[in-house]
C-alpha positions, 0 to 999 in steps of 0.5 A: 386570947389577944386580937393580935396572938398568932396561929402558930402561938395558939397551934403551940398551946393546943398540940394540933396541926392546921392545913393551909386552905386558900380562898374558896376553900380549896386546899393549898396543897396539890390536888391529885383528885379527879374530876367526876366523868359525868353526872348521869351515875347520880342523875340516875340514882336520883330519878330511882329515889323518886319513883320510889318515893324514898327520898323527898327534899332537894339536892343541889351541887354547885361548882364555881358558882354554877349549879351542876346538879339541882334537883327537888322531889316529894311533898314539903307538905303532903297534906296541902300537896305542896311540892319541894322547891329549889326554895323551899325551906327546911330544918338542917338538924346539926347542920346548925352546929357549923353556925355556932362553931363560926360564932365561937371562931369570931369571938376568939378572933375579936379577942373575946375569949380563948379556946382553951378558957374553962367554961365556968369563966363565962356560964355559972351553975355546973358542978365542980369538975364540970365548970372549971374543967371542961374548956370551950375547945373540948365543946367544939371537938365533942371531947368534954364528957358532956352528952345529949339534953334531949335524952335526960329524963324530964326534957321533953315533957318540960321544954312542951311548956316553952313558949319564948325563945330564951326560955328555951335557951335557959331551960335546956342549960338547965338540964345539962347543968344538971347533967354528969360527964360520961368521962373526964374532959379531953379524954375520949370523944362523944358526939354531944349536943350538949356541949354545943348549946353551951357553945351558943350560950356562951355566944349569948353571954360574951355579946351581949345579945341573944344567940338567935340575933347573933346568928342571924346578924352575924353569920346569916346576914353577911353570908347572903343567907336570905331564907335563913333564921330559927324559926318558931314551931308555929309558924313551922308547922303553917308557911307552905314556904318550909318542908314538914318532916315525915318519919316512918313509924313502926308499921312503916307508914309516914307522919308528919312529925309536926303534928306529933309533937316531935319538935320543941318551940325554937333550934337551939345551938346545937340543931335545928335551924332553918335554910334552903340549899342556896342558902347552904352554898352561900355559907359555905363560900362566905366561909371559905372565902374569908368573909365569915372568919379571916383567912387564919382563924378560918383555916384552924377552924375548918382543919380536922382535929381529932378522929372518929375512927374509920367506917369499914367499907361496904362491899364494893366501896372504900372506907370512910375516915372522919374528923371532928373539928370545931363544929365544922367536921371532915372526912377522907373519902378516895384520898380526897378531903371533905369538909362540912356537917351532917344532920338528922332528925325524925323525918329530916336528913341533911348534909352541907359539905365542900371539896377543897380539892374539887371546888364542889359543894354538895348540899342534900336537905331531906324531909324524909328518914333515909330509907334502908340503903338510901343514904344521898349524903353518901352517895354524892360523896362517892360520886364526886371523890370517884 
């Protein structure tokens, strides 16, 4: 796509619609949400959790530029008895894949690629069908038939033999090239870290440099984010300044998931980077703000496209309706707009999301599973759309 092509060119080739959003993410339409009454619901949820010992991390939400809530609990490492930390450092599982969706956005906006470009113009090796057919904006929507590596036989016991970086990142798009579609391209939706570690390869290819330097160079370094990085499995499992994640096993006793061999060597595209929640909030704004992605290309970027469907409400609570976009997802929550990622892996639960009509961010980093009926994502969602 040319440097100079419009929104509206690009809206016209696509088929979808974009909602203006004004320098720091609020939206441009009128907001007819209100204001959180008070805070103490969610102080009070948040003390119970601690003395339960039934969510460990940090939880910060921030308001024009001050924090409104900020709270640590638990251990970052239960053996060293080392405490979180506002700075403390934890892995953000899919969280990431808003990095890569950005990097996608600043290639389109230089005029590097076009969204709509198959991906076999930019990576070789898949079958017909998959290369020629499957489109980058089919990636970013979770709309290309493509699945999950981390489940195909033989990945985890390959990717332990790993030791470099772009081993890691050829040995996963070794397996996907391998891997069938579980439909035809843009015919359903399945969420897939597949598609998004092709994303980050494609990234690699265009700029000349590896994904993990163009993140960091582009995305992490203008955005302030100081404590951010894809940080190695050894240096993970040893700096007191990161949080060990802690799953629960059967019997329902915590482990530390470094120690049994949970994580691979390095994140990839698709999970598994590195922030603190200052950092998370330093993102968003650098984002919304127009720093990351000029004001156009922000807005098509941060638009819902296509639904996931509705959540049925829980007794008492409204439903949920939720948005897939270019790897930065949305959801409607009491009539007000919710833009950000989620993520989660053994023993790590995170969420990094904004409120365009309230002007909050809410960030949750969790070194824990969600315990049964503990979810903070979902809780702070109630508290600031109510």
């Amino acid at each position: 796509m040319a440097q100079q092509s419009s929104r509206r060119t690009f809206l016209r080739r696509s088929g979808l619609a974009v909602v203006p959003v004004v320098a720091g993410g609020a939206s441009a339409r009128p907001s007819s949400a209100r204001e959180p009454r008070s805070f103490d619901e969610l102080e009070k949820y948040l003390d119970k959790l601690q003395a339960d010992d039934s969510f460990s991390g940090t939880v910060l939400v921030v308001k024009a530029g001050r924090p409104v809530v900020s709270r640590s609990m638990g251990y970052a490492d239960r053996e060293r008895r080392i405490r979180n930390r506002a700075d403390t450092i934890f892995c953000l599982a899919s969280v990431t894949k808003m990095f890569t969706g950005v990097a996608i956005g600043q290639l389109v906006q230089r005029g590097s690629l076009d969204l709509v470009d198959p991906i076999g113009k930019y990576l070789s090796g898949f079958e017909d069908g998959i290369g020629d057919k499957v489109t980058i904006q089919q990636l970013l929507t979770h709309t290309s038939g493509l699945g999950d590596y981390m489940q195909l036989p033989g990945y985890w016991e390959e990717s332990a033999t790993w030791t470099t970086p772009q081993q890691a990142m050829d040995g996963v798009l070794r397996f996907i090239r391998s891997e069938p579609l579980a439909f035809a391209p843009g015919t359903a939706a399945k969420y897939s870290n597949s598609g998004f570690h092709v994303l980050g390869c494609i990234v690699a290819k265009i700029a000349g440099v590896s994904y993990y330097d163009y993140i960091r160079t582009n995305i992490f370094r203008p955005a302030g984010m100081t404590s951010s990085d894809f940080t190695l499995l050894g240096q993970w499992r040893t700096d007191p300044r990161f949080a060990h994640p802690y799953p629960t096993d059967e019997s329902g006793k915590r482990y530390d998931a470094l120690a049994a061999g949970k994580f691979g060597l390095i994140g990839t595209p698709a999970g598994n980077a590195f922030a603190t929640a200052p950092d998370l909030v330093r993102f968003v704004k650098a984002l919304t703000g127009g720093k990351l992605l000029s004001p156009t290309w922000r807005d098509v970027f941060v638009t819902p496209k296509f639904s996931q469907g509705t959540l049925p409400a829980k007794p008492g609570l409204p439903a949920i309706i939720n948005f897939f976009g270019y790897g930065v997802d949305s959801s409607i929550l009491n009539g007000g707009l919710i833009t950000g990622h989620t993520g989660g892996a053994p023993g790590v639960s995170t969420s990094a999301e904004w409120y365009p009509e309230l002007g909050y961010t809410a960030v949750h980093l969790g070194n824990y599973d969600p315990a049964p009926g503990t979810n903070v994502n979902q809780e702070l969602r109630q508290v600031l759309t109510s």
